[in-house]
C-alpha positions in Angstrom: 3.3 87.4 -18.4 3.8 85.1 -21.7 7.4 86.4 -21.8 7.9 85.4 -18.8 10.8 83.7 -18.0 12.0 80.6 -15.3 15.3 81.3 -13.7 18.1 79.0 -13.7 19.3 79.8 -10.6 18.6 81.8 -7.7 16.5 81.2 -4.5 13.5 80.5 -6.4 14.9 77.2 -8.1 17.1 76.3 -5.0 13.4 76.1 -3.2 11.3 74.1 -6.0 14.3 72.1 -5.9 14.4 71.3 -2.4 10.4 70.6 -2.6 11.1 68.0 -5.6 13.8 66.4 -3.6 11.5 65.8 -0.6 8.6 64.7 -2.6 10.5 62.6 -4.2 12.6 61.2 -0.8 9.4 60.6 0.6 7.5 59.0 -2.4 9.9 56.1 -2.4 9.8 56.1 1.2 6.5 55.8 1.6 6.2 52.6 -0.6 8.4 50.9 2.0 8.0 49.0 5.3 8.9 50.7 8.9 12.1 48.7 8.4 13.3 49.6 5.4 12.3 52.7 6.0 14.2 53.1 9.2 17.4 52.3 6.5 16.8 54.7 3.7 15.3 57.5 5.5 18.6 58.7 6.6 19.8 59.0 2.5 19.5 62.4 2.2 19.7 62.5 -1.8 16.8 61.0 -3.4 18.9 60.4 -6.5 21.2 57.3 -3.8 18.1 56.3 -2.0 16.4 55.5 -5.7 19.5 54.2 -7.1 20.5 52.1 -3.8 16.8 50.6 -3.5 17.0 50.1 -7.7 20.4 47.9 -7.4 18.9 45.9 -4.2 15.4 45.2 -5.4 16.8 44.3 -9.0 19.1 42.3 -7.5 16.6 40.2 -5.1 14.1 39.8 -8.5 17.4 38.2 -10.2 18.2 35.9 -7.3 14.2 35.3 -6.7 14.0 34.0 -10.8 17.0 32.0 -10.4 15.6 30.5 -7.1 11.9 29.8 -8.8 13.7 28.2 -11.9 16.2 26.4 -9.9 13.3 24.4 -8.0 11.5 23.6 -11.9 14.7 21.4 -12.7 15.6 20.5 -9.6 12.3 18.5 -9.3 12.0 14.8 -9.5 9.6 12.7 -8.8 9.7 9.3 -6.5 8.3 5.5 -6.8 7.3 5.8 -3.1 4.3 8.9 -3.4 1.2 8.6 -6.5 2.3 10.2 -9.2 -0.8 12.8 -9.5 0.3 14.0 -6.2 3.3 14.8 -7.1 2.5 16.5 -10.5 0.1 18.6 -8.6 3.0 19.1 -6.4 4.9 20.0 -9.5 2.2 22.4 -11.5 2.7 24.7 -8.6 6.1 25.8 -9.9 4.9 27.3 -13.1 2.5 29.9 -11.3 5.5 30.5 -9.4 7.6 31.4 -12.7 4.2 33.5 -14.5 4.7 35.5 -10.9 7.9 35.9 -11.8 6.8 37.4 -15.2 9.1 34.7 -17.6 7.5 32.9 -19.7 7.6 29.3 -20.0 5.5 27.2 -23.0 3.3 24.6 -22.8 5.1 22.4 -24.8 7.9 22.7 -22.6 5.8 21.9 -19.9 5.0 18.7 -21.5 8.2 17.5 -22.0 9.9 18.6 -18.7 7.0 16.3 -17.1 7.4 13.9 -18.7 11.2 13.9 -18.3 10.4 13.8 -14.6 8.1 11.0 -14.4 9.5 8.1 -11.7 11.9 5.3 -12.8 9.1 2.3 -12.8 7.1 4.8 -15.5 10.2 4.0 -18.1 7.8 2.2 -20.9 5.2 4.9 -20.2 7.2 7.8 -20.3 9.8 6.4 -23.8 6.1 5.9 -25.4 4.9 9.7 -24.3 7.8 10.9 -25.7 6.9 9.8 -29.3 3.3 11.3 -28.3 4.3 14.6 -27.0 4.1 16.7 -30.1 0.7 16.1 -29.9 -0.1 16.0 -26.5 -1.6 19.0 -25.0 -0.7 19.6 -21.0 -4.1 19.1 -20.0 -4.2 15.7 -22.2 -1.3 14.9 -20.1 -2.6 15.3 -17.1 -5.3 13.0 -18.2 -3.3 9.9 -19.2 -1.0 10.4 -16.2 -4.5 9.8 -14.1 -5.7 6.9 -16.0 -2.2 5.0 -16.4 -1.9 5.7 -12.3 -5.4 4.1 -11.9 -4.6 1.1 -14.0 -1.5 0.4 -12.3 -2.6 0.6 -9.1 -6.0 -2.0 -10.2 -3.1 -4.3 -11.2 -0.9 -3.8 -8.3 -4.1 -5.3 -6.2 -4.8 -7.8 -8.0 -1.0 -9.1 -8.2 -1.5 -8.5 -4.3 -4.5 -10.7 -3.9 -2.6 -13.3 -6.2 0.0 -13.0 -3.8 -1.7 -13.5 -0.8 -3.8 -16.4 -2.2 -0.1 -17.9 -3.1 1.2 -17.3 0.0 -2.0 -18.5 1.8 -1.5 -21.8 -0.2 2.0 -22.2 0.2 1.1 -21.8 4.2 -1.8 -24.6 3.9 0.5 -27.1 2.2 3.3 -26.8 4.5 0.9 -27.2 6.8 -0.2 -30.5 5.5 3.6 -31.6 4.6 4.2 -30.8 8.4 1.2 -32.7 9.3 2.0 -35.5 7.0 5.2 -35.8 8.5 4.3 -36.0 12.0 2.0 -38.8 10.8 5.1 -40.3 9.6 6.9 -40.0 12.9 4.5 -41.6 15.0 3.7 -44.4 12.5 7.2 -45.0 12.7 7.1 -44.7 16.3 4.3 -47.5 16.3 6.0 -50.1 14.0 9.1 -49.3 16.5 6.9 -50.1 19.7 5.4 -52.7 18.0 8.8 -55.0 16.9 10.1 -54.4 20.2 6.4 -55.8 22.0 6.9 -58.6 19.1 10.2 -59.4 20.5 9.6 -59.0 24.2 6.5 -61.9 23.2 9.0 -63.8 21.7 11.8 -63.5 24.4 8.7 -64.3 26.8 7.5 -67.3 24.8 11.1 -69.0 24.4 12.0 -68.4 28.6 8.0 -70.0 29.0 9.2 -73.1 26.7 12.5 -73.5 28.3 10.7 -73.6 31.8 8.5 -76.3 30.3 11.3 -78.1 29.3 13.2 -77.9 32.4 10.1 -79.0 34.4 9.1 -81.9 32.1 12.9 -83.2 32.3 12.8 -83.7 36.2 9.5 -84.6 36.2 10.6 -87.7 34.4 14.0 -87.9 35.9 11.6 -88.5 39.7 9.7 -90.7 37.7 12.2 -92.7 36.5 13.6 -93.1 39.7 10.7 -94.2 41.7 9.8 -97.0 39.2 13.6 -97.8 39.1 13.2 -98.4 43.3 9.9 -100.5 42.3 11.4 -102.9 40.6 14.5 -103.1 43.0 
């Protein structure tokens, strides 16, 4: 029974085989969905149906890194959304590329963050850069926050300034306007005024030239009748 040897050929081995070949078929099969499995279930050789799912699922894991590390420098980051939203937005990525089983350091983390910082974060993100050797990620993360909540403490009080400007600027044209409508009817008054001053006059010189006129044939008549007198 020791001595025993296996056959290399025969019916035996054509039957164990046969059984290895549809363990095997259905092994494979069995770790795929009823669509796929609809596909490869008509492969009759389990050798093509492992070395056909190999090349496609090898393939997709390629095209699937490229795709993960394609949106990590692809990413930028806009004035127009809070920075911390966006960095959250951005940490997201990196799980993305761990599932993908590459590995990407902190440190170049760090700097790819910082490299993707919005265009008004210039000064901040030239003075991380000289930082950056010693700035952990999660120190990051930390200045990010408190720079974002000091600019956006200035931001409303440069707003308030603003509006207290523009309210000001609105009160004095206010008064200029005012002012100037004081103007206009003042001038409207001394206007009204000269030409009642000259309508007194004009009244005054036709009342003295009526006087006159009357007082000049009252003594014309006069004259007359004392003339006849003494005739």
């Amino acid at each position: 029974m020791a001595n025993e040897t296996i056959p290399e050929s025969g019916p035996t081995v054509v039957a164990v085989d046969a059984w290895k070949h549809f363990l095997g078929k259905n092994y494979i099969l069995n770790g795929l969905d009823n669509a796929l499995y609809n596909v490869y279930s008509l492969m009759l050789n389990v050798k093509v149906l492992w070395e056909s799912s190999e090349k496609k699922y090898k393939t997709e894991d390629v095209g699937s890194k490229k795709l993960v590390a394609g949106k990590f420098l692809d990413f930028k980051m806009v004035d127009s959304k809070t920075v911390m939203n966006q960095v959250q937005e951005f940490q997201l990525i990196p799980h993305d590329i761990h599932a993908e089983e590459m590995v990407l350091g902190e440190s170049f983390q760090v700097a790819a963050l910082i490299e993707k910082l919005p265009p008004t974060w210039k000064d901040f993100k030239n003075y991380l850069k000289h930082k950056r050797k010693e700035i952990k990620l999660e120190d990051l993360m930390v200045r990010l926050r408190i720079e974002e909540d000091n600019r956006q403490s200035e931001k409303k009080v440069s707003n308030y300034h603003q509006e207290a400007n523009a309210n000001m600027v609105e009160k004095d044209s206010e008064q200029t306007k005012q002012i100037e409508e004081l103007q206009k009817q003042n001038e409207e008054l001394g206007e009204e005024k000269e030409r009642l001053l000259e309508e007194i006059e004009r009244i005054i010189s036709e009342t003295g030239k009526m006087h006159y006129t009357i007082d000049s044939a009252v003594l014309a008549y006069w004259g007359s009748t004392q003339w006849q007198n003494y005739v």
